[in-house]
N, C-alpha and C positions, 0 to 999 in steps of 0.2 A: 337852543333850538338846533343849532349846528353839528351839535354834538349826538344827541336824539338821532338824525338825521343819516350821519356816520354808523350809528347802531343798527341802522335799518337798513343802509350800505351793507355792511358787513355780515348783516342775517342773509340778507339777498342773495350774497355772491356764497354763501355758505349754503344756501337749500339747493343752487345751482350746481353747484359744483358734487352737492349729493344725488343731484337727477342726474348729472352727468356718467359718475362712476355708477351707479346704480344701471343706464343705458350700457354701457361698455362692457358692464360683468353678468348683463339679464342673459345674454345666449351663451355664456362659457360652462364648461364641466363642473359637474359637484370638486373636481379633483382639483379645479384653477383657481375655484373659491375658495375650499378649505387651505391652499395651501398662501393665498392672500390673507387669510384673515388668520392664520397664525402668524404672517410676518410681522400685521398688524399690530397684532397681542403683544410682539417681542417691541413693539414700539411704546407698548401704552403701559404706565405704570403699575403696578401690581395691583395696586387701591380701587382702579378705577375700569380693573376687566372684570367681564360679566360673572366669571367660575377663576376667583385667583390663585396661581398657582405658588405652592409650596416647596420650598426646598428642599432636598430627601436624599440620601445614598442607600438606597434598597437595593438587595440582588433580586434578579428578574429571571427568570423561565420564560422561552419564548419561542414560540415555533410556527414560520409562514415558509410555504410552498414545501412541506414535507424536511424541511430541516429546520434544527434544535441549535439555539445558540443559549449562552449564558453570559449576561451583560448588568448592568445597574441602570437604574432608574434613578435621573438627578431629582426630576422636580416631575411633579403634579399638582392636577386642578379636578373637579369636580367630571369636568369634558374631555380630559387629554389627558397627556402622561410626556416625556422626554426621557429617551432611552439612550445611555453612553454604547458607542460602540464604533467598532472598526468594518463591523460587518458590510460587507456590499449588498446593500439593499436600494430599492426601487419604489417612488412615487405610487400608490395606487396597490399595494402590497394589503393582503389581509393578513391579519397577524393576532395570535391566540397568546395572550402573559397570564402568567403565575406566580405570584410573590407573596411574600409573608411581612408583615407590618413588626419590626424592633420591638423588641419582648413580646410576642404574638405567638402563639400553635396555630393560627386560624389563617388558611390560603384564600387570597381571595385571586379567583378568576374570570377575565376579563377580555371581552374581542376587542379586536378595532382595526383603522384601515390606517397605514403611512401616510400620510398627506406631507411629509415635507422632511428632505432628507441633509444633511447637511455632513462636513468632514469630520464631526467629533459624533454624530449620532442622527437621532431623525425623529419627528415629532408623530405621535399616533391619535387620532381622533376616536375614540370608543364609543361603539356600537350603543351602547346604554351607558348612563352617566353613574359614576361611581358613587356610592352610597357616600353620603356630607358624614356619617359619621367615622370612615378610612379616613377621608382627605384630613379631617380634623383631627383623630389619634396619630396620624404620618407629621402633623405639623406638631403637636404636643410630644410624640414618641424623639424625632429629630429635628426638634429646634436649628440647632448646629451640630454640623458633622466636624469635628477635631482631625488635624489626620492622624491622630493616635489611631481612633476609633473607622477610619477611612480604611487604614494597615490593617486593621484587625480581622472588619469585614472582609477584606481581599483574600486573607489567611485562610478564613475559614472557609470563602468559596473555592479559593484552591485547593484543601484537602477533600473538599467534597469533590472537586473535578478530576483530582487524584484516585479516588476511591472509586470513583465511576469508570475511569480507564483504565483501573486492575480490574474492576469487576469484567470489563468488555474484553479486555487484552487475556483473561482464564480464557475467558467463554472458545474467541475463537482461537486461542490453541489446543481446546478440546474438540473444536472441527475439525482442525487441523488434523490431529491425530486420527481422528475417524477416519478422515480420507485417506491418510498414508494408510491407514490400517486394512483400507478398503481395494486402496491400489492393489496392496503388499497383496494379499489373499487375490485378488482376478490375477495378476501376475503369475501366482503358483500354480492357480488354474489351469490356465495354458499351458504354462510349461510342465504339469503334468498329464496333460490331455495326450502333447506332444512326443513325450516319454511314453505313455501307451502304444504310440502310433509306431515308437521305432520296435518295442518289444514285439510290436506284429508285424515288421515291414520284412517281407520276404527277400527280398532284392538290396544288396549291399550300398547298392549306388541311390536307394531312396533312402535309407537308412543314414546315410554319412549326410544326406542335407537336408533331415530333420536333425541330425544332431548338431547342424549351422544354426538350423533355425532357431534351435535351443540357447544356442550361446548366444546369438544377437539380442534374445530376449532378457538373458542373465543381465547383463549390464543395469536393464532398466527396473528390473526388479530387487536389485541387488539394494540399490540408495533406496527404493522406498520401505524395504527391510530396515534400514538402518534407521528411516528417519521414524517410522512406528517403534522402535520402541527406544528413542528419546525422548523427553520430557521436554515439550517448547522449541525445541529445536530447528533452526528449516537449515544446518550448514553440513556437512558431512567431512570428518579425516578420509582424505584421500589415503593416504598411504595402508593406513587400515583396510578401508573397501574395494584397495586392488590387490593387496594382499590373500581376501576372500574372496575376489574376483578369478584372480590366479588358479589358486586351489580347485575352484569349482569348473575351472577350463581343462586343467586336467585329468582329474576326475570325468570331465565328459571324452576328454579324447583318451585317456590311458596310454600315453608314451612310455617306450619302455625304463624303469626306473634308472636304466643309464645316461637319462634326460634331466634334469634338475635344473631348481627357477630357485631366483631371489630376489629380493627387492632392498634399496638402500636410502635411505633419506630420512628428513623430520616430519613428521605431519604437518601438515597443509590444509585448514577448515578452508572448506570451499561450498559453493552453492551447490543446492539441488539440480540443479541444470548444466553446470561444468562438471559435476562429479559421473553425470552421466553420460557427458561427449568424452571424459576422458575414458570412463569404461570402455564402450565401443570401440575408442580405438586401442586400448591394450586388447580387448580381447582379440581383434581383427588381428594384431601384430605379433601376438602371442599363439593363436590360433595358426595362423599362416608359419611361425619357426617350429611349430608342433607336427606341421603336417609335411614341409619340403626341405626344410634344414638340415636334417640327420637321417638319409634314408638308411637301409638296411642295415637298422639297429645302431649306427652311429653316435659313439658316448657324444654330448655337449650341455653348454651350459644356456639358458636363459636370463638376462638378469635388468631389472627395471630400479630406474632411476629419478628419485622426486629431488629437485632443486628450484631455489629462488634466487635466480641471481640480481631479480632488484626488487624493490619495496613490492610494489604490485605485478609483478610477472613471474609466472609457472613455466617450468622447465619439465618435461618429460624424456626421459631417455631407451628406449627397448632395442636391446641387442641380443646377437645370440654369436655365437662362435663354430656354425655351420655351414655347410660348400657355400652357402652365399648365392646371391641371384640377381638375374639382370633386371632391377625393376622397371625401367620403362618396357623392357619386353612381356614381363610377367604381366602388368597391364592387360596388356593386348591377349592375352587366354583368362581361363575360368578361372586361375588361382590368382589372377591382379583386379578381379572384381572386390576383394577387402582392401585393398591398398589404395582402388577408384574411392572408396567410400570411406578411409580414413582419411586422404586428401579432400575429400566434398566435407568432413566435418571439422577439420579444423580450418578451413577457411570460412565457409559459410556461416558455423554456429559460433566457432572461436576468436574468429576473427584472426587467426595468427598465421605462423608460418612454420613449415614443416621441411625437412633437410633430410636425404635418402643416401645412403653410402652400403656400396656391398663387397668393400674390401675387408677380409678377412673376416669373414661372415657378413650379418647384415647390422646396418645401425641405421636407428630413426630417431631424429632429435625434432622434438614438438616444441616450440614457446609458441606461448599467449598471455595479453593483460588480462589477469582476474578482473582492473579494476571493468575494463569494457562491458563484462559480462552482469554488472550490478545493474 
């Protein structure tokens, strides 16, 4: 009778203790239920949950809040799913998967909401319950995952992730090219718009600064010339593109040919954006020994110099062997406005530091870290 008695005990404090929690979770969120009663599940023997879940190594297709991950699928149930991942996701997340069942052609797709996230992956509750005959082919198809067959998987989703970020890494350096290609032509635009204006300009003194305005513009046209027609490229040979930066500076000014440039050094792949701060300032530097270095026809030389004197840092050198000039004076008039603006670029954009000497002609010595400018 004692015993009977005990059982009624025990029924007692069990219907209690289910009015109890059932009181405590009547006013909480769908989101604080489902994510108690999958703790629950993770408590209760497989035998004895309502939809039991199977163990499984499936790659998954997955995509919530506009981005696409690629992860495995451990284990499913008829209700849920368990997704392996690293990804930082979020309680209450809607979430769209795609998977294919082991020796299958056939996708099955599927919604559902995160309900419960944890440091190796996060559980999903699905919007509709998955047809009993997946969950059952998934438990027939992978009994046991070996990790022979664990490696394999992996393999094979890796070269599909490979294939997918050559397809994506064409695509956009075929933008890529567009736009240089698109720069490259507005750039010529201008500067032939420009070149119209000098062919009409009556007056010498508009003429000589439209032909400024022409070379400031060279510089930025010059690299995206170069960079339209490489293939994937974004770095540019310096040495190269001041070379044909050079040429096309005299070519606008026409020094008389008692004037001659040269340039010395290895090539230097550098970015699109140093290869253009150093344009500007050869051409400012080279432009200014074109115009005050050798007046009344006096022979001299130009000559530009690329060095690296450590791992990461660009050496520039531009001299000329001309009367020479006082550049903090020069400054201060119309002809120190390129020297104001090669010193605002290589501070401001290059971050480096710049060295002015005007004994026995002029000398400019530029360094800066390439690596800064990455």
């Amino acid at each position: 009778m004692a015993k009977n008695a005990t059982y009624q005990s025990d029924d007692q404090t069990n219907d209690h203790i289910s009015r109890r929690i059932a009181e405590l979770i009547k006013n909480k969120s769908a989101t604080y239920k489902s994510e108690l009663l999958l703790l629950l599940e993770k408590d209760t023997p497989p035998d004895q949950r309502a939809m039991p879940r199977r163990s499984c190594f499936i790659p998954v297709d997955y995509t919530t809040n506009d981005h696409d991950y690629h992860d495995f699928i451990q284990n499913m149930s008829d209700g849920g799913l368990f997704v392996e991942t690293r990804a930082a996701l979020t309680v209450g997340q809607q979430i769209a998967l795609t998977f294919s069942l082991p020796h299958s052609n056939h996708q099955t797709r599927i919604t559902g909401e995160i309900v419960w996230v944890g440091t190796d992956g996060f559980g999903v509750n699905l919007h509709q319950p998955i047809e009993p005959a997946v969950t059952s082919a998934t438990a027939t198809a992978v009994p046991t995952t070996s990790p022979i067959e664990k490696l394999q998987t992996l393999l094979a989703r890796h070269r599909q992730n490979e294939a997918r970020l050559q397809g994506e890494l064409k695509e956009k350096n075929l933008l890529l090219r567009e736009l240089q290609h698109r720069l490259k032509n507005n750039f010529q635009l201008i500067y032939s718009i420009i070149n119209l204006q000098m062919l009409g300009a009556a007056d010498s003194a508009v003429e000589a600064i439209l032909c400024d305005t022409n070379s400031r513009i060279k510089p930025m046209a010059e690299v995206h010339k170069i960079l339209s027609r490489t293939t994937g490229s974004t770095t540019v040979e310096l040495k190269s593109y001041l070379e044909e930066l050079v040429q096309s500076i005299f070519k606008c000014y026409q020094p008389p040919k008692t004037v001659q440039s040269a340039i010395a050094g290895d090539e230097l792949p550098v970015t699109a954006a140093i290869a253009t701060a150093c344009g500007m300032i050869v051409n400012e530097l080279v432009t200014n020994s074109i115009k005050y270095a050798f007046p009344d026809g006096r022979p001299g030389h130009i000559g530009l110099k690329l060095d690296r004197p450590a791992t990461d840092e660009v050496e520039i050198l531009v001299t000329d062997n001309g009367v020479g000039s006082d550049t903090e004076a020069a400054c201060d008039d119309d002809a120190g406005m390129g020297l104001k603006l090669v010193s605002g670029i290589v501070h401001e954009q290059l971050h480096g530091r710049v060295m002015w000497s005007h004994e026995s002609g002029f000398h400019c010595r530029i360094r800066f870290s390439a690596a800064k400018q990455k």
